[in-house]
C-alpha positions as CSV (number, residue, x, y, z in Angstrom):
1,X,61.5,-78.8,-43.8
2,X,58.5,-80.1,-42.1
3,X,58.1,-83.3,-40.5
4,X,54.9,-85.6,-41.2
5,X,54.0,-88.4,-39.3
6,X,50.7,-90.7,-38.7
7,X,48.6,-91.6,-36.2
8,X,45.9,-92.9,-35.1
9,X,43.1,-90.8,-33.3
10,X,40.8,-92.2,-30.8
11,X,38.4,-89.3,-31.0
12,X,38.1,-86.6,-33.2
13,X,34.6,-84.7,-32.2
14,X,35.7,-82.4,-30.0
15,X,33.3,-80.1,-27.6
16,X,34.0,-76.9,-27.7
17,X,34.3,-73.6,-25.6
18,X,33.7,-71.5,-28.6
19,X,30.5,-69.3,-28.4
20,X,28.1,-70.9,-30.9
21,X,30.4,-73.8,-31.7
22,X,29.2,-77.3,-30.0
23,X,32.2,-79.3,-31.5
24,X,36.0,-79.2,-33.3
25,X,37.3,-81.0,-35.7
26,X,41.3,-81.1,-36.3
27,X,42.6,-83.2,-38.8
28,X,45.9,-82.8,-38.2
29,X,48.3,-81.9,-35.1
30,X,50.5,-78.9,-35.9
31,X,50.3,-76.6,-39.1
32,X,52.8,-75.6,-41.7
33,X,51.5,-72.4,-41.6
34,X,54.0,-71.5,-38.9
35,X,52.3,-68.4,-37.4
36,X,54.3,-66.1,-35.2
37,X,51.5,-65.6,-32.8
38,X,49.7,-68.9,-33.1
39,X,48.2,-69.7,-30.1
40,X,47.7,-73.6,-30.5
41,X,51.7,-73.5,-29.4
42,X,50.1,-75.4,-26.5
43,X,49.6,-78.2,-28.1
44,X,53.5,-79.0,-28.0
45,X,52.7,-80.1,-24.3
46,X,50.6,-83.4,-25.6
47,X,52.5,-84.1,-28.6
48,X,55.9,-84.9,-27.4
49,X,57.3,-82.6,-30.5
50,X,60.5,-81.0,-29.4
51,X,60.7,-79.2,-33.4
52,X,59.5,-75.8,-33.1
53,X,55.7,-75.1,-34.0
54,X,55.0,-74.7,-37.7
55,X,58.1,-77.7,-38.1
56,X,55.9,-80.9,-37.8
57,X,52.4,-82.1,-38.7
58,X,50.9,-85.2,-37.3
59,X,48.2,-86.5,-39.8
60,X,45.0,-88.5,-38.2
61,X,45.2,-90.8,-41.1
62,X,41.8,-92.3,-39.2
63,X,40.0,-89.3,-38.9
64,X,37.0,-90.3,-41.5
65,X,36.4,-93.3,-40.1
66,X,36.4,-92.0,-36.6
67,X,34.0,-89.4,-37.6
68,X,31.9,-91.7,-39.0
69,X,31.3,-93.7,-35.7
70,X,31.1,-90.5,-33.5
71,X,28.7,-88.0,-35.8
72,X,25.9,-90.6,-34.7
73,X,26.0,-90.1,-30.8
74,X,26.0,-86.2,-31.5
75,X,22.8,-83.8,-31.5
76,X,21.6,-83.4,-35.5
77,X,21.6,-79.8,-35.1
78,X,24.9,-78.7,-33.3
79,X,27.4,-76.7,-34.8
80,X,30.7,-78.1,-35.9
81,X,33.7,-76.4,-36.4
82,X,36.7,-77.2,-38.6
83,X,39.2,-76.5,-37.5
84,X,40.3,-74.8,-33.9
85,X,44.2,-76.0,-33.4
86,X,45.1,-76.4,-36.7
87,X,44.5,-75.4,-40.4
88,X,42.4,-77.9,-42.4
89,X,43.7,-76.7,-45.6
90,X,47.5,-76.2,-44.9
91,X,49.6,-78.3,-48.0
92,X,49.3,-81.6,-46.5
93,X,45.3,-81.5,-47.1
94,X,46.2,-81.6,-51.1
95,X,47.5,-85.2,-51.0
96,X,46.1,-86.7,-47.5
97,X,42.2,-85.3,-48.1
98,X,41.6,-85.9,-44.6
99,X,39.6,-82.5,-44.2
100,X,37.2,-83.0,-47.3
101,X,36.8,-86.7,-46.5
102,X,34.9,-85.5,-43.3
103,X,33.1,-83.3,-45.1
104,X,32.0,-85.9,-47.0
105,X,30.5,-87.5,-44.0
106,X,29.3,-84.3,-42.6
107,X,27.4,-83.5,-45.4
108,X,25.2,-86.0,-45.1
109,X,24.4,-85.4,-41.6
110,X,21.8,-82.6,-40.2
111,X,24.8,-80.3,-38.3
112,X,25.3,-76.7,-39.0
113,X,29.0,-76.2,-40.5
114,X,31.5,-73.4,-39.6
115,X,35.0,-74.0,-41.6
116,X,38.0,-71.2,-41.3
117,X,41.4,-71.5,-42.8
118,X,44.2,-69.3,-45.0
119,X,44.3,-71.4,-47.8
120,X,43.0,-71.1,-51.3
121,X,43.0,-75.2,-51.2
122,X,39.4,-74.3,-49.7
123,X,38.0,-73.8,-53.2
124,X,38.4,-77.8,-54.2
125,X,35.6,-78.6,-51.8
126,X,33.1,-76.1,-53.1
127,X,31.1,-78.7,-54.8
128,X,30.6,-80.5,-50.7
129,X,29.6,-76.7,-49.1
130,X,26.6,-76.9,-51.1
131,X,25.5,-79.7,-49.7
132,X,24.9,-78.2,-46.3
133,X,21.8,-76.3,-45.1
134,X,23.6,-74.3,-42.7
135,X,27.7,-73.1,-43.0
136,X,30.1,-70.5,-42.6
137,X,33.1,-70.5,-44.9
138,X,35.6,-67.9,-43.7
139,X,38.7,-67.1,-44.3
140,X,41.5,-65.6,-42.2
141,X,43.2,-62.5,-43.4
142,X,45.1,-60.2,-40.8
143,X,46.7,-57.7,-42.7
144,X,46.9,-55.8,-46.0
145,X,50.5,-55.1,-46.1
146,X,52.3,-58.7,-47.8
147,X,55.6,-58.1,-46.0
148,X,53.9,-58.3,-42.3
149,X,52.2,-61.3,-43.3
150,X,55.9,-62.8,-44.2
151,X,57.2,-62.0,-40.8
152,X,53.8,-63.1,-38.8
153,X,52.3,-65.9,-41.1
154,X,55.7,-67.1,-43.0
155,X,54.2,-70.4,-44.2
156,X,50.7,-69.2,-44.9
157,X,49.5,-68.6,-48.8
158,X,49.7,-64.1,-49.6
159,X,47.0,-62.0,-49.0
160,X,46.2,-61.9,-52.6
161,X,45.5,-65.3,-53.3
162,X,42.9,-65.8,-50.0
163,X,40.9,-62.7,-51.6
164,X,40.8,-64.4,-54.3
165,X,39.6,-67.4,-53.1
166,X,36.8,-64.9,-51.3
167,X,35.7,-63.8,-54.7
168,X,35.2,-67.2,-55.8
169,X,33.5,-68.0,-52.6
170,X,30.8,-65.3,-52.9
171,X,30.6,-66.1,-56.9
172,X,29.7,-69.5,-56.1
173,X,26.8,-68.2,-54.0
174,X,28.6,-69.1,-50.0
175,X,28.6,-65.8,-48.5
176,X,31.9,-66.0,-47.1
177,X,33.2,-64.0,-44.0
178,X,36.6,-62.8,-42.8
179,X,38.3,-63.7,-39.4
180,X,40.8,-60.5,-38.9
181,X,42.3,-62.1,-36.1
182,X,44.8,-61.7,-34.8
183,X,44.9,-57.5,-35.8
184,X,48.4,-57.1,-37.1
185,X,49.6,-53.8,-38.7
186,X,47.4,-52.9,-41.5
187,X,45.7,-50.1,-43.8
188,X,42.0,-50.7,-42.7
189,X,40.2,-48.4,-45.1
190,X,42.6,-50.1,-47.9
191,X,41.7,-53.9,-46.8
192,X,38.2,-52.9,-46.4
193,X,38.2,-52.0,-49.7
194,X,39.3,-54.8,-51.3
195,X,37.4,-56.8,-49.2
196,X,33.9,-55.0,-49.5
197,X,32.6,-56.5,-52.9
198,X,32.9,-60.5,-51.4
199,X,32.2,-60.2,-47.5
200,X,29.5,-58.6,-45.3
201,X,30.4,-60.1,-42.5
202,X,33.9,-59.2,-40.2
203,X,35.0,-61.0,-37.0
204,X,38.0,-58.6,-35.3
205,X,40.2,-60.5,-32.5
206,X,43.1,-58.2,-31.0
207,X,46.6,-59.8,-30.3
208,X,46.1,-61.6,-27.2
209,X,49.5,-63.5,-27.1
210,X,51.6,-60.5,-26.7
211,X,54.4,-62.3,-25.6
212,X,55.0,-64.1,-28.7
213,X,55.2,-61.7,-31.0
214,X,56.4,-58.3,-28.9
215,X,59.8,-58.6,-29.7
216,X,58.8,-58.4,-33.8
217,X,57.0,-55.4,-32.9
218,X,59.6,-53.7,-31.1
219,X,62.0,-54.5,-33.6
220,X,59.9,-52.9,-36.5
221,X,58.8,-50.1,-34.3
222,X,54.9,-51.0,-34.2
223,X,54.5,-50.9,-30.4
224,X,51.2,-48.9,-30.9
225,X,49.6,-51.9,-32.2
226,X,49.8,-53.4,-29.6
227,X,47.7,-50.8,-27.6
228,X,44.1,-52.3,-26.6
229,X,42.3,-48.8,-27.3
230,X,43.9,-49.2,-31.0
231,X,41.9,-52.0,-31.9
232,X,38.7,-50.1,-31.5
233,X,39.7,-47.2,-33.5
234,X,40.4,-49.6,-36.3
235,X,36.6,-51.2,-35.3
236,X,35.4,-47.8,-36.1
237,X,37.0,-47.6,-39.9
238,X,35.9,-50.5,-40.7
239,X,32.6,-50.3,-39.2
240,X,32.3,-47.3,-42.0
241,X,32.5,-50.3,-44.5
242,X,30.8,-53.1,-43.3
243,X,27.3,-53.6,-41.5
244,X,28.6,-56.8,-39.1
245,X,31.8,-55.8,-37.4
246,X,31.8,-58.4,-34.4
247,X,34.9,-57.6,-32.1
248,X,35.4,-61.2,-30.9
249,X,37.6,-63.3,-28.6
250,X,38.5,-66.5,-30.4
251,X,42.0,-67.3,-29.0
């Protein structure tokens, strides 16, 4: 059961420390994804929330208009990102729009776009992505295997349904790219494969929050994942696939 409350956000530009990324948008505080190893846990220390993360979303029900009045004091090109702490298309973006009400304003601005999330929902706002000059739709996908994503990502939509939603991307002419981050267990040859047809780009993070999730690992007996020289040698696989394999630090 998650719980939803409002409020109101005085800001919602946010600069960033993300190479290539000038500002963040978040919606919403907290995700119903629930991710084992999210690292935006830390947010827990500004919200007051004493349910556990992945329990509670706090929806900016003033984030358009707040948008509106700060995407005029920013640069026309700088690149914005949605989102950083939260996903913009977790369920609550079905009924509260907040996500493709900004779009709608920044679509009519002059800023470059980057946009990541799990969530098939990401198709409805097709139609606003082609309105941009310059964007990056990505989606996250860490793993091949469906029953690691149910331990690691138990809120999150299945692995089939977000390369789905990367078919349609790259049908619809977006050039979508794939965020494999954080690297949980996997196949690589086998998810490179699926994803080869729809992506040509790949951004690789390792598991940099070890002590959230080591205990799951242990218990299933995948210790050697967490092994920094491991990550490379899946690099190299998939670097047989793909022509950009960036092996980046995001979280």
């Amino acid at each position: 059961m998650i719980s939803i409350s409002f409020r109101s956000a005085r800001s919602l530009l946010t600069k960033s420390a993300i190479e290539g990324v000038d500002y963040c948008i978040n919606p919403y505080v907290g995700c119903a994804h629930g991710c084992r190893y999210c690292y935006a846990t830390f947010m827990k220390r500004f919200t007051g929330h004493s349910q556990p993360w992945g329990r509670f979303v706090d929806v900016k029900i003033n984030a358009p208009e707040v948008l509106s009045k700060e995407i005029k004091r920013i640069r026309r090109e700088a690149v914005v990102l949605i989102s950083s702490v939260t996903d913009p298309y977790q369920p609550l973006e079905a009924k509260y729009m907040l996500t493709r009400k900004c779009l709608q304003i920044l679509s009519e601005s002059e800023l470059s776009l980057r946009i990541l999330t799990k969530s098939p929902l990401i198709l409805r706002d097709i139609d606003l992505f082609k309105k941009f000059k310059s964007i990056k739709v990505g989606l996250t996908i860490t793993t091949d295997n469906e029953k690691i994503r149910r331990i690691f990502e138990p809120g999150a939509p299945p692995i089939e349904l977000r390369i789905k939603a990367l078919k349609r991307l790259y049908s619809e002419g977006l050039s979508p790219y794939v965020f494999i981050g954080p690297l949980l267990p996997m196949n690589p040859a086998r998810l490179a494969e699926r994803l080869i047809p729809y992506v040509d780009e790949i951004m690789i993070d390792r598991m940099n929050y070890t002590y959230k999730t080591e205990h799951i690992y242990r218990r299933l007996g995948f210790q050697k994942w967490l092994d920094n020289d491991f990550l490379q040698k899946v690099i190299q696989t998939l670097n047989g696939y793909f022509q950009n394999v960036q092996d980046c630090y995001l979280t």
